[in-house]
C-alpha positions in Angstrom: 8.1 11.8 25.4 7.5 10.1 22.5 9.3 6.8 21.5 12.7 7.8 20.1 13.4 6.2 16.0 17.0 6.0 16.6 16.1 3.5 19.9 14.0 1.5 17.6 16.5 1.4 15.0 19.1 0.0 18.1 16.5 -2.4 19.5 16.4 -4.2 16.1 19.9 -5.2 15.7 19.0 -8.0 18.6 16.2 -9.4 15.9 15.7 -12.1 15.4 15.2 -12.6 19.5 14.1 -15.4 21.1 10.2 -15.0 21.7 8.8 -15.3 24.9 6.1 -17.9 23.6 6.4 -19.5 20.1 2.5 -19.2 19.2 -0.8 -17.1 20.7 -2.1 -20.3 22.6 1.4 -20.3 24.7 1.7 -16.9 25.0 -1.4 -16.8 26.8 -1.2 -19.5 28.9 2.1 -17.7 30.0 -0.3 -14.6 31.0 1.8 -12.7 28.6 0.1 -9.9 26.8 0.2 -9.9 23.4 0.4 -7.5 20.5 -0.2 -7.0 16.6 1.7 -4.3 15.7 0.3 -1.9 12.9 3.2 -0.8 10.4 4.3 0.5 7.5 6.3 -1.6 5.6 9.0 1.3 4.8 9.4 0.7 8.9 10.6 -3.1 8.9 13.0 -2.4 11.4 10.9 0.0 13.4 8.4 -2.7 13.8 11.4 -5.3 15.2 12.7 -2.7 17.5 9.2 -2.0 19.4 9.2 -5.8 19.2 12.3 -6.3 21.3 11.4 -3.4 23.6 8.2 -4.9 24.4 9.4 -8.2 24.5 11.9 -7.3 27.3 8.5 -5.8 29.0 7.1 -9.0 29.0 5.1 -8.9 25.7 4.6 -11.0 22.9 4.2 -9.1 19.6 3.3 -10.3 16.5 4.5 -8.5 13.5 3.4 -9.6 9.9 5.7 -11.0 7.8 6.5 -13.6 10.7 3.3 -15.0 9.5 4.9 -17.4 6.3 1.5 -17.7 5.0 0.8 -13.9 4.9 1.1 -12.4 0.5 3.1 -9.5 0.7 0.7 -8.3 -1.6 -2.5 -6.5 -0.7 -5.4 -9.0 -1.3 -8.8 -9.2 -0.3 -7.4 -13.3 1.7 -4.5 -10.8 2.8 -6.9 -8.4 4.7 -9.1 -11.1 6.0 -5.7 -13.0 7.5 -5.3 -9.3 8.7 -9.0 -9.1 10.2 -8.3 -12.5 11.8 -5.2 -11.3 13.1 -5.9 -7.9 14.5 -9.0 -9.8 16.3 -6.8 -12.6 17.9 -4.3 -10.4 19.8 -5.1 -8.2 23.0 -3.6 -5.3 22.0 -3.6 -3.3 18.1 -0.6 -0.9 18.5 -0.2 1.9 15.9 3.7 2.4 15.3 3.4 6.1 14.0 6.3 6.9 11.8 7.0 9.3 8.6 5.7 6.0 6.2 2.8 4.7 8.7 0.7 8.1 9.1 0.2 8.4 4.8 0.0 5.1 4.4 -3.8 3.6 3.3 -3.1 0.1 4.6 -2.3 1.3 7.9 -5.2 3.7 7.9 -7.2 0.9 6.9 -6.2 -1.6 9.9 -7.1 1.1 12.5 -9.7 1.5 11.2 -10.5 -1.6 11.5 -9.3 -2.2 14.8 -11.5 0.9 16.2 -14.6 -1.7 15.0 -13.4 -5.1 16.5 -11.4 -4.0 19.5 -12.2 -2.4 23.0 -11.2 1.6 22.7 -8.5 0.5 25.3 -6.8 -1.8 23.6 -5.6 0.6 20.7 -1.9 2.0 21.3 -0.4 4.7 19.8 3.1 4.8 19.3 4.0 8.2 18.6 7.9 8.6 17.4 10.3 11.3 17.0 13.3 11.4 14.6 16.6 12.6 15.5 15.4 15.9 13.8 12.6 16.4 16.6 9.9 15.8 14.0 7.4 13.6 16.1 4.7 11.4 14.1 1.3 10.2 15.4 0.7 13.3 17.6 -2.3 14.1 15.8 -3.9 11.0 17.3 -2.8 11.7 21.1 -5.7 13.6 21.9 -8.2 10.8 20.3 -6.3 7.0 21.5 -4.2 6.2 24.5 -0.7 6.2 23.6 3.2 4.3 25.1 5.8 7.1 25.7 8.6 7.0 27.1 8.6 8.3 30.7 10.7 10.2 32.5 12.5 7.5 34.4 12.8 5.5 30.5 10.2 3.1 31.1 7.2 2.7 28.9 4.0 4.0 29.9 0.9 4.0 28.4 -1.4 7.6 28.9 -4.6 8.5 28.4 -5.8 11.4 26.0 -5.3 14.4 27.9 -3.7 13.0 30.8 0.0 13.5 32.1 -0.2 10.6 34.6 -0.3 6.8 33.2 0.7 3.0 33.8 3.7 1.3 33.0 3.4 -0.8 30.2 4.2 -3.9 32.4 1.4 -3.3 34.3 -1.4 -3.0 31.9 -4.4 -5.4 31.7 -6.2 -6.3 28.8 -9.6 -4.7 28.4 -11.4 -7.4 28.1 -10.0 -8.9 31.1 -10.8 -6.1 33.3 -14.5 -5.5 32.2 -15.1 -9.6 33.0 -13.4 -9.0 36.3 -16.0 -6.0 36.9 -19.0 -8.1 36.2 
């Protein structure tokens, strides 16, 4: 099921929470995983809501405009801190929501993310509005994707699959292929 708007929208009111780790470096050292979360910027409290959901999963997400050097204008230093950033986190989740699935920027950070990042490591996050329009289900069948299960947890599926892992429980990509070598 996908993640519900209206949940998002209740998550936020507890932003500004108290992150797990103040920067990457301690996030890490934590063995937290951490997050950049791809949004539209019509979805500012959207974006904090999957923030404190995660958060209380163990993640550390970084959203935007918590970076005070980040233009809130498009630029060509604005996508390279963008490039820099999508690089530096384990995972690139796609928050798909009415805004994010027209919106170019968004378009253009997955696809930058599919040429920098591990297939794996790029999350959907498909929504659905208390309407029971869902969003982002047009990309189910090509990334894996974080629903919400069937006991309320997150999990995270494969395309095609009906079985998945909880969110806590997910290893980075990278991590796993050096552990295979």
């Amino acid at each position: 099921m996908p993640v519900l708007l209206n949940k998002l929208e209740e998550a936020s009111s507890r932003y500004p929470l108290e992150k797990p780790a103040e920067t990457l470096e301690e996030a890490r050292a934590a063995g937290l995983q951490t997050a950049y979360v791809c949004h539209s910027g019509k979805d500012l409290f959207l974006a904090e809501g999957l923030q404190v959901l995660l958060k209380d999963r163990g993640w550390n997400v970084f959203i935007d405009w918590e970076d005070e050097n980040m233009s809130e204008k498009p630029s060509r230093e604005t996508a390279a801190r963008v490039q820099a950033t999508i690089r530096k986190y384990d995972w690139f989740l796609f928050l798909a929501s009415a805004a994010s699935i027209v919106s170019p920027w968004c378009f253009w950070e997955l696809g930058y993310a599919q040429g920098v990042k591990q297939y794996d490591s790029i999350l959907i996050i498909p929504t659905k509005d208390d309407n029971n329009v869902w969003y982002g289900g047009e990309f189910l069948q090509v990334f894996r994707h974080i629903e919400v299960t069937s006991s309320q947890r997150f999990g995270a599926f494969r395309p095609g699959e009906d079985r998945g892992v909880l969110v806590a429980d997910l290893c980075v990509p990278e991590q796993v292929a050096k552990a295979e070598n």
